[in-house]
NUNUVO-248497 format. One record per residue (C-alpha): residue number from 0; residue in three letters; x, y, z. Coordinates in Angstrom, 1 decimal. Example, Ala and Ser with C-alpha at 12.3 -4.5 7.8 and 13.67 -1.06 7.14 Angstrom:
! residues 2
+-----+------+--------+--------+--------+
! pos ! code !     px !     py !     pz !
+-----+------+--------+--------+--------+
!   0 !  ALA !   12.3 !   -4.5 !    7.8 !
!   1 !  SER !   13.7 !   -1.1 !    7.1 !
+-----+------+--------+--------+--------+
***
This chain:
! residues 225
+-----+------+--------+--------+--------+
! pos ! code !     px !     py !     pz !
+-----+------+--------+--------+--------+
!   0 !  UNK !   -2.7 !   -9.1 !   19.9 !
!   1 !  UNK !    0.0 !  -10.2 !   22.5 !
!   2 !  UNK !   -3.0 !  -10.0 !   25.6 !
!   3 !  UNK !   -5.7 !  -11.8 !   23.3 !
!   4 !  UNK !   -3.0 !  -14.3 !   22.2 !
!   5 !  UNK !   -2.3 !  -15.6 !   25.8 !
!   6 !  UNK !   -5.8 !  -15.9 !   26.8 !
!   7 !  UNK !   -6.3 !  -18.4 !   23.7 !
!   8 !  UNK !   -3.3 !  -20.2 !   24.5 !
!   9 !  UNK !   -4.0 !  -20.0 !   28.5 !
!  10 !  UNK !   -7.7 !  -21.6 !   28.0 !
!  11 !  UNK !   -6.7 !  -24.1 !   25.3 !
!  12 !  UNK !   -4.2 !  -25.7 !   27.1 !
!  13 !  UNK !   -6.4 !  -25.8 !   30.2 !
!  14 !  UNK !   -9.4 !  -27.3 !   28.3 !
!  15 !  UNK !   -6.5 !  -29.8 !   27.0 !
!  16 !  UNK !   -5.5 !  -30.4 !   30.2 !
!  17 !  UNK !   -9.7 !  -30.7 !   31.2 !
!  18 !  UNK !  -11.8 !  -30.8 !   29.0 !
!  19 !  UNK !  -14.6 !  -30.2 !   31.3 !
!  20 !  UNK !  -13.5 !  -26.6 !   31.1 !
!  21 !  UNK !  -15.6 !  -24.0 !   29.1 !
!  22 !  UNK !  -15.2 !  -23.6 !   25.7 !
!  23 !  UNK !  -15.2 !  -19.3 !   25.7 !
!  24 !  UNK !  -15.0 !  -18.1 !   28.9 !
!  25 !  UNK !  -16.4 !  -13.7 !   28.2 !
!  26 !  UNK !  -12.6 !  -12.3 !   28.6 !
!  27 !  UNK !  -12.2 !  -14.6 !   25.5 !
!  28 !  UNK !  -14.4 !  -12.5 !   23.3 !
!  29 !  UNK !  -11.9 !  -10.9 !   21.0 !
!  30 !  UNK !  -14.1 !   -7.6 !   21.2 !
!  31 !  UNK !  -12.7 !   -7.1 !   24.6 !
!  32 !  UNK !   -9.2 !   -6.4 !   22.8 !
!  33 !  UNK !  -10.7 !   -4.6 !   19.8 !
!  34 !  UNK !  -10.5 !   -0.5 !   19.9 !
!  35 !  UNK !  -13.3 !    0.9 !   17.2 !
!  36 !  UNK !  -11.8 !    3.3 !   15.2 !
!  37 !  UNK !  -13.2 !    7.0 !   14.8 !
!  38 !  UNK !  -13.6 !    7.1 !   10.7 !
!  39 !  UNK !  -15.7 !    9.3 !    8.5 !
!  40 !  UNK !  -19.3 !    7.9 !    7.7 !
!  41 !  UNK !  -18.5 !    7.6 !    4.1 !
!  42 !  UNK !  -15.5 !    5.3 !    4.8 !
!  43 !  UNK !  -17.8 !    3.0 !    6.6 !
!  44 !  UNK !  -20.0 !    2.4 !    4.2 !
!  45 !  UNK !  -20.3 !    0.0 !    2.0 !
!  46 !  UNK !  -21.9 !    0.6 !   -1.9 !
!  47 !  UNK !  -24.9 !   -1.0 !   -1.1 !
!  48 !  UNK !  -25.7 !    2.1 !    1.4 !
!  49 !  UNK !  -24.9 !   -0.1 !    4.6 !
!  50 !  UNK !  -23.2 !    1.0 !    7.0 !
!  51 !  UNK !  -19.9 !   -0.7 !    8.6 !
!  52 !  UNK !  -17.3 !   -0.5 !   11.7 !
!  53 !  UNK !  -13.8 !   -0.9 !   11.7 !
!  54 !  UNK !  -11.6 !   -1.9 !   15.1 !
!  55 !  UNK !   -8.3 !   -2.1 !   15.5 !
!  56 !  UNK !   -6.6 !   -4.8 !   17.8 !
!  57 !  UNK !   -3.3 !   -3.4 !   19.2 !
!  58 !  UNK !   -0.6 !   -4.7 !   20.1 !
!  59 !  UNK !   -1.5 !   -5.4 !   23.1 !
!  60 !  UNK !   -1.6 !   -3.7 !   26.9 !
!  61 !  UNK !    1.7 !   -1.1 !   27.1 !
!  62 !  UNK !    2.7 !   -1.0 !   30.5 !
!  63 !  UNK !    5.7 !   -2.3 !   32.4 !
!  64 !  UNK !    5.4 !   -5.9 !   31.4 !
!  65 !  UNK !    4.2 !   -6.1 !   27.8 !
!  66 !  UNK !    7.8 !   -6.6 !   26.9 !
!  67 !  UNK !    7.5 !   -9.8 !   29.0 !
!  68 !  UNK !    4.0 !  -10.7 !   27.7 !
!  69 !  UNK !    5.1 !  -10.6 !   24.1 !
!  70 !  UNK !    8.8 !  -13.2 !   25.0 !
!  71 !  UNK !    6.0 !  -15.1 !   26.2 !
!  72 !  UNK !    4.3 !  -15.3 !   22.7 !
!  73 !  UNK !    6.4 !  -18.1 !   21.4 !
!  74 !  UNK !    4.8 !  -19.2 !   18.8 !
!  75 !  UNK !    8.3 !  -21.2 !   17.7 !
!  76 !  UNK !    7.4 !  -23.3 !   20.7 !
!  77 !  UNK !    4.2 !  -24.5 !   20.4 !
!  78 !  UNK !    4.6 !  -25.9 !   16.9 !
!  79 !  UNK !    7.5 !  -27.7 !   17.9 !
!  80 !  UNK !    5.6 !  -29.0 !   20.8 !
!  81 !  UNK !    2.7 !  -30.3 !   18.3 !
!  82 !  UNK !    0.1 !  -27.8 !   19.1 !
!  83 !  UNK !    1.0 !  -25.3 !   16.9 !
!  84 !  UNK !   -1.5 !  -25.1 !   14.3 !
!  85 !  UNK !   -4.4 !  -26.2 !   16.3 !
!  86 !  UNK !   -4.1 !  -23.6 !   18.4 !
!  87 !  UNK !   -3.8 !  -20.9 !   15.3 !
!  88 !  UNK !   -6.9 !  -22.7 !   14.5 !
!  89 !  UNK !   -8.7 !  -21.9 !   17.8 !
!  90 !  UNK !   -7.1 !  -18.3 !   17.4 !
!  91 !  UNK !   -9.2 !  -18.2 !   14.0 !
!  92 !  UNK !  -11.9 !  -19.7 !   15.4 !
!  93 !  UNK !  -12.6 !  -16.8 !   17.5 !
!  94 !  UNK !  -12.1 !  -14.0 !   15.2 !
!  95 !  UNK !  -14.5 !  -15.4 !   13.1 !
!  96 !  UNK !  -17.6 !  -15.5 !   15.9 !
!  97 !  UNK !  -16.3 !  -11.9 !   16.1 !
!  98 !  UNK !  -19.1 !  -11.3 !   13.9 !
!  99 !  UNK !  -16.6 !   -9.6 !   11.3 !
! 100 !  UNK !  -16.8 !   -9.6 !    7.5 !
! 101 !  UNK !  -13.1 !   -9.2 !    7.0 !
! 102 !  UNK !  -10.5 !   -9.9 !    9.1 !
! 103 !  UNK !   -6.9 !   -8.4 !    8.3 !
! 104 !  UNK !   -4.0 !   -9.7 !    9.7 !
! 105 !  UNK !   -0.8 !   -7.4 !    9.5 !
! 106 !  UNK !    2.0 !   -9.7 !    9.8 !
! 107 !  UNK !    6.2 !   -8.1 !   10.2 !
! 108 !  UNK !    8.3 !   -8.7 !    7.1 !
! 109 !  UNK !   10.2 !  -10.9 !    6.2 !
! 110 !  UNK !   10.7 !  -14.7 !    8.1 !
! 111 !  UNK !    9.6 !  -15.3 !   11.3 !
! 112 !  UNK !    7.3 !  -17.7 !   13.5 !
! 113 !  UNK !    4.4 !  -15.8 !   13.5 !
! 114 !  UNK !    4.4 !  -14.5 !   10.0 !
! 115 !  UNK !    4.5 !  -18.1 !    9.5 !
! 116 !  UNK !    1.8 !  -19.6 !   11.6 !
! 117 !  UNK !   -0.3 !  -16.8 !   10.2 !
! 118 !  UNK !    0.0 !  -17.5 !    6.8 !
! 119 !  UNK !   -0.1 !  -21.0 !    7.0 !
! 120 !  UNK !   -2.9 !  -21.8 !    9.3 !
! 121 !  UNK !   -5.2 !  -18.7 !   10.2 !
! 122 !  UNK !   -5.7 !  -17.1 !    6.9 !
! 123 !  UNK !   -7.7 !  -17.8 !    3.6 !
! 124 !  UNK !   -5.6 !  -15.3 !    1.5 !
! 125 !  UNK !   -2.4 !  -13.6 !    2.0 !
! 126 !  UNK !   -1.4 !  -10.6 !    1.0 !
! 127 !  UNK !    2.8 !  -11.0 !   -0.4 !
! 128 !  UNK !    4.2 !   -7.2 !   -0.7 !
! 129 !  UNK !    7.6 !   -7.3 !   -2.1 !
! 130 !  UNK !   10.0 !   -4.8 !   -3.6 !
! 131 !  UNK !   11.3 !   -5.3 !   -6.7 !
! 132 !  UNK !   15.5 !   -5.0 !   -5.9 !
! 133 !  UNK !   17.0 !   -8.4 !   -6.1 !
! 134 !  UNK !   17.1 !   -8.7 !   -2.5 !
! 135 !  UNK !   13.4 !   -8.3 !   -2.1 !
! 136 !  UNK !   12.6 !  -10.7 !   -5.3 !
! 137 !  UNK !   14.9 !  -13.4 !   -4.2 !
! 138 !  UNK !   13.8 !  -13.4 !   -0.7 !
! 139 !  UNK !   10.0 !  -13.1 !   -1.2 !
! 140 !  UNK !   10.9 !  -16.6 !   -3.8 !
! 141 !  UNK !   12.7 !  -18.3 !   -1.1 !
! 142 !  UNK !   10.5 !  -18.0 !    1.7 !
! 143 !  UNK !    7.1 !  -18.4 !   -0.1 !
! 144 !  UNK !    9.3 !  -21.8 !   -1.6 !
! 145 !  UNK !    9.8 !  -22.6 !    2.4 !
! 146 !  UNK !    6.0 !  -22.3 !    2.9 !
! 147 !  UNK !    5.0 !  -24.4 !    0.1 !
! 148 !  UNK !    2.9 !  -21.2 !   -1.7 !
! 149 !  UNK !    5.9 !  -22.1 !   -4.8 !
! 150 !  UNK !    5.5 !  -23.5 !   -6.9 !
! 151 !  UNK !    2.1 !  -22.2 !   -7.6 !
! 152 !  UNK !   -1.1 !  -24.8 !   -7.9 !
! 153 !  UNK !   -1.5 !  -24.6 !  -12.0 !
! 154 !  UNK !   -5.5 !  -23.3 !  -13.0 !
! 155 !  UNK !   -7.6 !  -23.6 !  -12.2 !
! 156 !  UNK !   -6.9 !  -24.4 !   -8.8 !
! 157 !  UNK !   -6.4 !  -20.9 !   -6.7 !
! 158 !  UNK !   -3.1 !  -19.2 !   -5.6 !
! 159 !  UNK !   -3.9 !  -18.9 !   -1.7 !
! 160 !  UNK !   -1.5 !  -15.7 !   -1.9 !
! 161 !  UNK !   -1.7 !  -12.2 !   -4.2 !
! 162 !  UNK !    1.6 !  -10.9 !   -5.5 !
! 163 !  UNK !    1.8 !   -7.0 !   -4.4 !
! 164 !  UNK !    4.5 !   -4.8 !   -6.7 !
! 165 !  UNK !    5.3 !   -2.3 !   -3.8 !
! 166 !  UNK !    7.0 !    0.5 !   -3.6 !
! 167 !  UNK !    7.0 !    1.2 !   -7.5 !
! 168 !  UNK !    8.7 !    4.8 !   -7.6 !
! 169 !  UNK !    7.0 !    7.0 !  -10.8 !
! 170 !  UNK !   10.5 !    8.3 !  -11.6 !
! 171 !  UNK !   12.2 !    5.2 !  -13.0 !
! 172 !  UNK !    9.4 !    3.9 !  -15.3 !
! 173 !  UNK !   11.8 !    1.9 !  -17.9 !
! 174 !  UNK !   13.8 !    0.3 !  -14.9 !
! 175 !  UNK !   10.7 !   -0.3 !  -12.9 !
! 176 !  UNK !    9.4 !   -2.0 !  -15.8 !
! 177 !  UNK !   12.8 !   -3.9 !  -16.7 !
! 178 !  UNK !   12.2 !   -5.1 !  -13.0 !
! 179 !  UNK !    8.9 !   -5.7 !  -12.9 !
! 180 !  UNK !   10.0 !   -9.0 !  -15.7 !
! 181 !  UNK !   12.5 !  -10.2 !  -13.2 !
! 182 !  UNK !    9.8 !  -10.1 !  -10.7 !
! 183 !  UNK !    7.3 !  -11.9 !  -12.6 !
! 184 !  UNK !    9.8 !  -14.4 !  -14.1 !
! 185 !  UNK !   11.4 !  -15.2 !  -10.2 !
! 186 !  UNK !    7.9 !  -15.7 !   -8.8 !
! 187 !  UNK !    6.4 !  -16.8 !  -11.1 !
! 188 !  UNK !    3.5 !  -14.6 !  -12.0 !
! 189 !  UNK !    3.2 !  -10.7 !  -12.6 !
! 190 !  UNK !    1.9 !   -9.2 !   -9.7 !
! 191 !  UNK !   -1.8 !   -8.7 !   -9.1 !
! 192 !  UNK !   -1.5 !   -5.2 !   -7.9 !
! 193 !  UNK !    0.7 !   -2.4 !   -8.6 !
! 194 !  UNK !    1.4 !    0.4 !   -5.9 !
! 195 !  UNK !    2.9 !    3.5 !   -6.6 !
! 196 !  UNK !    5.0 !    4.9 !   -4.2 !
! 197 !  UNK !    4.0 !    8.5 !   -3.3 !
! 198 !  UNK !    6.2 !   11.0 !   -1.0 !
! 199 !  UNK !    3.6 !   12.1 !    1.0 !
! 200 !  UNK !    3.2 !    8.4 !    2.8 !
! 201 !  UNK !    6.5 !    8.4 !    4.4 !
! 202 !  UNK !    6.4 !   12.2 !    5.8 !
! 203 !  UNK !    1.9 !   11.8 !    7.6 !
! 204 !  UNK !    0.2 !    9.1 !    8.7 !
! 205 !  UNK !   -3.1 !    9.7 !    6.6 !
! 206 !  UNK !   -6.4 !    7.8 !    4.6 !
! 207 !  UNK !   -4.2 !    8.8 !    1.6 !
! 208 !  UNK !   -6.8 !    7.0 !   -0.7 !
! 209 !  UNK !   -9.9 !    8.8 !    0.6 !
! 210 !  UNK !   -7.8 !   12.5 !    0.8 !
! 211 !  UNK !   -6.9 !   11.7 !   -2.9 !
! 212 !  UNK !   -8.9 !    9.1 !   -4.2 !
! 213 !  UNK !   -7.6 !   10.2 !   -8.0 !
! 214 !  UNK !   -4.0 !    9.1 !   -7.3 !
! 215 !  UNK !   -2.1 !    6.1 !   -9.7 !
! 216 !  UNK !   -1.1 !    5.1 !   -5.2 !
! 217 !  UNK !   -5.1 !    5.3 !   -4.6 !
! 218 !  UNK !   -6.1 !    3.4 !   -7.1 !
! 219 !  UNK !   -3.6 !    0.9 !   -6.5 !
! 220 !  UNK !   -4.7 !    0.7 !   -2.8 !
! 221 !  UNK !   -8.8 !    0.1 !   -3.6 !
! 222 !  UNK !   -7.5 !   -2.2 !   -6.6 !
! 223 !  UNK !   -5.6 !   -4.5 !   -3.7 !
! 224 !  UNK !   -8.8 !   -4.3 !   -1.4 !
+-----+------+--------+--------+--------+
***
């Protein structure tokens, strides 16, 4: 992401600059960033019987100066300069020549300048995982109030955000339950998916929901997609 970030930026501020310039020079092409991902065929395909890809854009290119690449990010920066969210426009306008039929964006928790220009200005819907400790609830409130997703638009006009319940351990089902009011009653809505938290996720990185598809955690997961 870092790599294809500072291309966009590189040529939008160039064609600002001139705007004689091309509009996509090739090394713009997000596929040139993408890595497909080696998944079983009945992962990629859909119910219809088509089949589908899935790539992956990393981070970006880990060598000596990625750690300077990504101080160079500074997304802060360009909002405050004024070309903030044109730019995560331009960003979005490229993922969607991409030719793909769902792009997902995963943003770091909690507050920061690019979970904000992402959720603000590149996406349609946003995905909001929170816990459900106080910490969590009262967080998630006050930065989704900071983004102006609270108060919620009333009906039928459409949350741009889902609320995710996450983790929601199986052992505690009359306290997860007590919290899951507080939740609803702080943000204003129950949440639109429950996911229950499962061991095996925090000891092997796995497709837990197609090794065990029967799971409450499964379910939760295909629910969400």
């Amino acid at each position: 992401f870092v790599d294809f970030f500072l291309k966009v930026r590189e040529v939008f501020l160039r064609r600002a600059q001139s705007p004689t310039q091309p509009k996509s020079p090739p090394d713009l092409d997000p596929k040139h960033y993408l890595v497909p991902l080696d998944l079983p065929r009945e992962l990629l395909t859909s119910p219809v019987g088509k089949p589908g890809r899935v790539s992956l854009m990393p981070a970006g290119r880990l060598d000596e100066s990625y750690v300077s690449r990504l101080a160079d990010v500074r997304i802060g920066e360009t909002y405050q300069a004024g070309y903030g969210a044109p730019l995560a426009w331009e960003i979005r306008r490229h993922l969607q020549e991409a030719g793909f039929d769902y792009v997902l964006i995963d943003s770091r928790p909690g507050d920061s300048d690019i979970s904000g220009a992402l959720l603000i200005d590149v996406s349609d819907r946003t995905v909001v995982i929170s816990g459900l400790n106080r910490q969590n609830v009262e967080g998630t409130r006050r930065y989704l109030e900071e983004i102006g997703f609270l108060p919620a638009p009333e009906p039928p006009k459409p949350r741009r955000f889902l609320l995710v319940a996450s983790p929601l351990p199986r052992e505690e089902p009359h306290l997860g339950k007590e919290r899951l009011e507080i939740f609803a009653k702080t943000l204003g809505s129950a949440p639109d998916v429950e996911l229950i938290y499962h061991p095996r996720l925090a000891l092997i990185e796995e497709i837990f929901a197609a090794d065990f598809p029967k799971d409450a955690t499964s379910i939760g997961y295909r629910t969400l997609a």
